[in-house]
N, C-alpha and C positions, 0 to 999 in steps of 0.2 A: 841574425848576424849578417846574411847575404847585403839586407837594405844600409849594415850601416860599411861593411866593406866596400860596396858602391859608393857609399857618400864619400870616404874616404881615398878610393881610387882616383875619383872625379874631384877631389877639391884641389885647391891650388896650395894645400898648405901641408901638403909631402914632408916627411918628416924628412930631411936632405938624408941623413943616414941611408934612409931606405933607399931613396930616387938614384943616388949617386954614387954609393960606397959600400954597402953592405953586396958581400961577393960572396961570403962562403958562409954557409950555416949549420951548424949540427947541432938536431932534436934530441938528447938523450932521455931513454924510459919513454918511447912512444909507443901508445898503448893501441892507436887508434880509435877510442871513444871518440865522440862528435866534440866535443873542447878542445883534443889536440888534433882533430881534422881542421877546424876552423884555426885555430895558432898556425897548423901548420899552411892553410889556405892565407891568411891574412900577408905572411912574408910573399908566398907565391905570387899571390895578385897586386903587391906593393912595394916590391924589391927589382925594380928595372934594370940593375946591376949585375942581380945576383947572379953567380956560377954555377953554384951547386948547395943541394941541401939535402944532407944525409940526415935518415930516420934511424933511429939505432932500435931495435924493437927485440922482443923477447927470441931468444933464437929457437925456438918450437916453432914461433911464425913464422919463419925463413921456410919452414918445411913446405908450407901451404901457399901454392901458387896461385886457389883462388880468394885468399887474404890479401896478398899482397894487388893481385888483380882489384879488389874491392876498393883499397885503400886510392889506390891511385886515380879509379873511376870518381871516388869523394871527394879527392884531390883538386879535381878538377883539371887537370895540368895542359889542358887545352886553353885556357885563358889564365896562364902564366903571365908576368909583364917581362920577363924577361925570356922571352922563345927560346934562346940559347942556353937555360937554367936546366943542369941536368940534378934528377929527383933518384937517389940510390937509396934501399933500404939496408942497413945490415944490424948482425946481428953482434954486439957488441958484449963483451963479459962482465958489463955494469950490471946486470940481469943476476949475475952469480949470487956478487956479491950480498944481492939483498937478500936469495936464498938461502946463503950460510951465513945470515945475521942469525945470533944465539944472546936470548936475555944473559945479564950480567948483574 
């Protein structure tokens, strides 16, 4: 995925959304597997706009400060395209929900 986030960094055919308007984002159910580290890297390195992009993640994670330390080192968030993009994780009660799903 790195070779094709580069191609796409580097081409000229920026989807405008991203280059120019996309400002706010929120991840919900981010588990951190390597699929939503790369989602989540793909806006990072392609979003020159953006503001902010909240991870909403399981709140047991929120406990672990070298999780959340990992996630952001995967992150990569040294080669943001937008320097100014701030990366929050929180912990959100979408999480609940799916645990007091009960067959019906």
């Amino acid at each position: 995925m790195d070779d094709e986030n580069t191609r796409l960094h580097n081409s000229k055919d920026h989807v405008e959304c991203l280059d120019l308007h996309l400002k706010k984002l929120r991840i919900s159910y981010y588990h951190g597997t390597s699929s939503h580290v790369e989602f989540a890297k793909f806006f990072l390195s392609n979003a020159r706009a953006l503001e902010s992009l909240v991870l909403d993640v399981q709140h047991d994670k929120m406990g672990y400060g070298w999780w959340i330390e990992d996630q952001q080192r995967q992150l990569q968030l040294e080669h943001r395209a937008s320097i100014g993009a701030q990366v929050d994780f929180t912990s959100d009660d979408c999480f609940d929900y799916l645990n007091d799903a009960h067959e019906i």
